[in-house]
N, C-alpha and C positions, 0 to 999 in steps of 0.2 A: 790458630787452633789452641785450645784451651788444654793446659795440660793434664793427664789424667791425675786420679786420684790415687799413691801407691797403695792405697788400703783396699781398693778395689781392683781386681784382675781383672787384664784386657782378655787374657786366653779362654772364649769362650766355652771350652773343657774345664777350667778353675772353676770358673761361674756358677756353671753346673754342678761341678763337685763342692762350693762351697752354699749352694743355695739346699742340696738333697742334704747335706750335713746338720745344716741349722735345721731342716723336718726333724729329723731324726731328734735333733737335742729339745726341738718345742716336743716332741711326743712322749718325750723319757719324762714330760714333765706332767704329762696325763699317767702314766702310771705311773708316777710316783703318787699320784692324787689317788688313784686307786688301791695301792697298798696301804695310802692312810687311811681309808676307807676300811681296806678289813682290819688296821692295827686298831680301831675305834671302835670294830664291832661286838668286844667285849661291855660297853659304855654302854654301847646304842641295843643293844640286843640279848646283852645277859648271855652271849657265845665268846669266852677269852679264848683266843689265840695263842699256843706254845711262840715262845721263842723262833724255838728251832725251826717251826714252821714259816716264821718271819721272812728270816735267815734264808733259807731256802728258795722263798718264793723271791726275795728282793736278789738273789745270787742268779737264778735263770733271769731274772729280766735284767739283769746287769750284763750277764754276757749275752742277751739276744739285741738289747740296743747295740753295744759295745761292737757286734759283728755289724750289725746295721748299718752304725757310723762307719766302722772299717771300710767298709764296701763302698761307701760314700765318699770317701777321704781318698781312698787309694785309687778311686776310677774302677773298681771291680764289676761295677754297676753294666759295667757292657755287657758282662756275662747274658746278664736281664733283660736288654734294651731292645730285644726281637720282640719283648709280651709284654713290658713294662718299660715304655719310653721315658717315664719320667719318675722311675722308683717309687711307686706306689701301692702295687699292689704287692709285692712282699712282704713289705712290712704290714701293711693289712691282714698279710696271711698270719704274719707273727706275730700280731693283735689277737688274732683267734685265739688261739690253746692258750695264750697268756692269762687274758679276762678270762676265759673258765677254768686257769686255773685255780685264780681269787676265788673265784665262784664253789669252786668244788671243795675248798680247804674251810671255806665259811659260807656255807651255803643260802643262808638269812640274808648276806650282803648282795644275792641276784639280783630281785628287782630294783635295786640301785647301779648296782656294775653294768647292766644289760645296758642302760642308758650310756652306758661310754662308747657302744657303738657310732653312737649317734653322732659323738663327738670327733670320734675319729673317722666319719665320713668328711664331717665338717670340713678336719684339716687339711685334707686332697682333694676339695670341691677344688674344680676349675681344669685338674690334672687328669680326672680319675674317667673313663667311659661309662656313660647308664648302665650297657650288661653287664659287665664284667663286675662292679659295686653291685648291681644286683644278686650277684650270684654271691659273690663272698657274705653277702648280708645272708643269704639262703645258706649258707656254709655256716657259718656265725649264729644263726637261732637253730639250727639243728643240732650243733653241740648246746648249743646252751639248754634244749630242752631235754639231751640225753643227761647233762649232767644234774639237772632238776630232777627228772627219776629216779636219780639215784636215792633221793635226799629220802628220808622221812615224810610220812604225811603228803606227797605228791599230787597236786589235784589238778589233772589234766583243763579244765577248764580254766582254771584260775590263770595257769599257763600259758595257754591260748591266747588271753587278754593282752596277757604281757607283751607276748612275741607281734601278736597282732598290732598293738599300738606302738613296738618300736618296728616291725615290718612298714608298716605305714610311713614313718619319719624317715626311713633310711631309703624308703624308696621316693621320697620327694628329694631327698637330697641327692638322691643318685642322679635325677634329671637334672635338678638346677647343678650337678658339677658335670652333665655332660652336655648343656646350656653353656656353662661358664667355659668350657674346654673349647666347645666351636666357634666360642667370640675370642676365646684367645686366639685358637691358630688362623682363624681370617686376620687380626689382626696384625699376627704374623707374619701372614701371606701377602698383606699391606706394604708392612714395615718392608721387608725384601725386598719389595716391586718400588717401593718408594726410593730404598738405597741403592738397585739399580737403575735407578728412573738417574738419580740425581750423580750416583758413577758415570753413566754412558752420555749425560748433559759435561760432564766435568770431563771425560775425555774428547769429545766432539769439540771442546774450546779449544785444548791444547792440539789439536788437527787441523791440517788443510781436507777443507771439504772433497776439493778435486781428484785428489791422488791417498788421501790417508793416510799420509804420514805426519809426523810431528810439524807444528808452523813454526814460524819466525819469530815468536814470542818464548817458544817452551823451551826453543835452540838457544835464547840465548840468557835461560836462567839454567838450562841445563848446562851450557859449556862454563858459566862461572862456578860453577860447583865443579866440576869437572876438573879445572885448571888448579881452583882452591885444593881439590884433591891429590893433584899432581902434587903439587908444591910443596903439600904437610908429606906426602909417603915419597917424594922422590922418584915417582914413578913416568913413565913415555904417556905424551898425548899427542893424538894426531889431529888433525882439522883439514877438511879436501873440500874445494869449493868447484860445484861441478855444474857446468854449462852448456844446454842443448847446440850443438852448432849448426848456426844457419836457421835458424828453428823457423823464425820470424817469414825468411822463405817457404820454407814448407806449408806453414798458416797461409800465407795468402795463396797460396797453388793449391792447397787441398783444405780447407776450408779449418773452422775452430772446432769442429765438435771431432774432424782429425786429430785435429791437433793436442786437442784434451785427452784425447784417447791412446797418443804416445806421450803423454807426459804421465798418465796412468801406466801405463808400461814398463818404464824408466824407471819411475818409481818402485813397479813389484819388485823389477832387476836387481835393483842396488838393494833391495833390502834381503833378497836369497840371496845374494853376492856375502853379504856379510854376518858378523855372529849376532845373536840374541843380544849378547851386552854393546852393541854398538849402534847408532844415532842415524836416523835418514832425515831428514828436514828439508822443507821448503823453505828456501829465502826470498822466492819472490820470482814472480814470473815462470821461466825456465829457468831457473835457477835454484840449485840443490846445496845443500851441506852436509860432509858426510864427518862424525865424531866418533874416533877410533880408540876408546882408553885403554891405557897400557900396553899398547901397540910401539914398537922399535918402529924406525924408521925404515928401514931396508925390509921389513916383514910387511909395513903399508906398502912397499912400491910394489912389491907383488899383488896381491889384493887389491890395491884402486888400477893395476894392469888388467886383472880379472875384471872388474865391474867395468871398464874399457871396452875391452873386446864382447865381454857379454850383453851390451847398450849395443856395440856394432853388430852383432850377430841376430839380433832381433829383424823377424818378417814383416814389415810395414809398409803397408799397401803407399805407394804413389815417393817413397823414398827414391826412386829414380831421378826426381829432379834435383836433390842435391849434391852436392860436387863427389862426396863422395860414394854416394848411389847407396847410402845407407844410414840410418839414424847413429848420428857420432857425438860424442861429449870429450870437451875439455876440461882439464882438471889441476886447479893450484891446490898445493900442499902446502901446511905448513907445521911445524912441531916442536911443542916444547919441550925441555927450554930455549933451542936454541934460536925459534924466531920471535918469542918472546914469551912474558910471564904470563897475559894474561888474556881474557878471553875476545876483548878487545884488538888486542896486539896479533895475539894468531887469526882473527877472520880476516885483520887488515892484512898483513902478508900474505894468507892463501889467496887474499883477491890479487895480491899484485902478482904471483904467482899462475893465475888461472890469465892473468892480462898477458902477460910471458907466451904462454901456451896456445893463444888465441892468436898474438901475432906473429909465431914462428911457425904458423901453418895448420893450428888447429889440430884436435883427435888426436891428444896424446895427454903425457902428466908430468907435470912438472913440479920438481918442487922447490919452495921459497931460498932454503938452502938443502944442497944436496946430502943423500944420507952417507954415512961414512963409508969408506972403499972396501971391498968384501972380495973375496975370490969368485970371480966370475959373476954373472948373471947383472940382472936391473942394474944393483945397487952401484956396479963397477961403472956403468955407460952411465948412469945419472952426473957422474963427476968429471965425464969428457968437457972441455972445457966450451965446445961449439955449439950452438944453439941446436943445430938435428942430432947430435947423440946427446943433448941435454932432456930430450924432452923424450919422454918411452910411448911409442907408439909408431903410427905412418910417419911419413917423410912429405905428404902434400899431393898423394895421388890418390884416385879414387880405390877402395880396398875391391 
């Protein structure tokens, strides 16, 4: 994976606020082209402009970008984002009284400023919907034509021309940006489907097709991470290698697609058995691994006694013919540090561990080395020193 870029935000919210920002600073850069427009119009038109009026008009359009940008910087834009998903038509709105007010301070400067509409459609093609542009444009030459009556000399025809010939442009623009708006979000609608095309290909690798949980591949770059984890914070790791018993019997008395069907089972079991932050895995065959981080030792023997009994407690059609007239799992433990450092070291012990448990009778849990002595419960009979209170579960009779 290619690392990112730190001048670019990963936090799709930054993105966002960093992309509606830069609108904002390209657009302060259109009215600033308009104020030099009316600072000119003394040159161009024999109409000087006071100072003060300069002053003034460059003072509101300071603090209406200035809020703009705020809004955009700070995330306020949500306020908006029920009528303006992509910050655009406010500032359109803020566009309006601005250009007429150029307009109405210097009124000869109109039929040039009118056209900056046009330009600020331009710059939210692609964002902007056809109506909603249409209507601001319909907003936008209705003041512009109150503010033209006001003027001297007003000749409703000549008017007409004007508004008509940018009515015209700003309604071609408005379709090619709600054109340009529905190629983008299909191809947004793409892009999604394509990155969850290619998530649910990248998790379907790291899964057993049969059961759905993690395979034997992902167990065992997950449990070196895991162990590397352990080691740098000091922290408990557990590892439980757990084994259908008899299973192979029951396949051939009740056929594979049985069979598959309690190994689906097993599988739900042990993962409501255990928390979100812990690891179910196929190793292979009937064979499970269970990855417990941060877990003490005496807090697993209760927990893989649960996932125990909850395996034996399961209603499975044609379970009668095994010995113990019930689907049963054994189960070797192993934990760092003390059966070893690394992720290697702990699968090899919890298998010699589950071989333990297999040959002192099966459907129970043993672990590699016992967890330390505690007042009463599991973790006390794990440390009896005889192989039937070594192992937590049945004693070798049908339950």
């Amino acid at each position: 994976m290619r690392p990112s870029d730190p001048a670019q935000p990963t936090d799709p919210e930054a993105r966002r606020r960093q992309a509606q920002g830069r609108g904002i600073l390209v657009s302060a850069l259109g009215y600033a082209t308009a104020l030099g427009v009316v600072a000119m119009a003394a040159r161009l038109w024999g109409a000087p402009v006071p100072a003060k009026t300069l002053l003034e008009l460059a003072g509101v359009t300071a603090l209406s970008v200035g809020a703009l940008y705020a809004m955009a910087a700070t995330g306020a834009t949500r306020w908006v984002r029920s009528w303006d998903p992509h910050f655009v038509y406010l500032p359109l709105l803020v566009t309006v009284p601005l250009l007429n007010l150029y307009m109405r301070a210097v009124p000869d400067t109109r039929w040039v400023l009118v056209h900056g509409w046009i330009a600020s459609l331009g710059l939210v093609s692609g964002f902007g919907a056809g109506w909603p542009l249409v209507g601001l444009t319909a907003l936008y030459l209705g003041t512009y034509l109150w503010v033209a009556s006001q003027t001297p000399g007003f000749y409703l025809r000549q008017e007409l021309v004007v508004v008509f010939a940018v009515a015209f442009a700003s309604v071609m623009c408005s379709v090619a940006s709600e054109r340009f708006r529905r190629q983008r979000e299909r191809a947004k609608l793409l892009a999604r489907q394509l990155e969850d095309a290619n998530r649910h290909l990248a998790e379907m690798a790291l899964r057993d097709p049969l059961t759905g949980v993690y395979n034997r591949g992902y167990l065992e770059e997950y449990l070196q991470q895991e162990a590397a984890r352990a080691q740098r914070h000091r922290t408990p790791l557990v590892v439980a290698m757990v084994d259908l018993d008899d299973f192979k019997l029951y396949n051939d008395t009740q056929g594979h697609m049985a069979g598959d069907h309690v190994l689906r089972r097993v599988a739900e079991v042990m993962r409501s058995s255990l928390r979100r932050t812990d690891l179910v895995a196929r190793y292979g065959g009937e064979e499970f691994t269970l990855v417990l981080p941060g877990t003490h030792p005496e807090d697993a023997a209760r927990v893989l006694e649960r996932v125990r009994t909850a395996v034996a407690s399961l209603p499975v059609p044609g379970a009668e013919v095994l010995p113990w007239g019930s689907i049963t799992v054994s189960v070797g433990v192993s934990c760092y540090p003390d059966d070893g450092l690394t992720a290697q070291e702990l699968l090899s012990r919890a298998d010699d561990a589950l071989y333990r448990a297999k040959s002192w009778g099966k459907n129970r849990v043993v672990f590699a080395t016992p967890p330390p002595a505690r007042t009463g419960g599991a973790a006390r009979e794990l440390l009896a020193p005889t192989p039937e209170a070594h192992g937590v579960g049945g004693q070798g009779q049908a339950n």
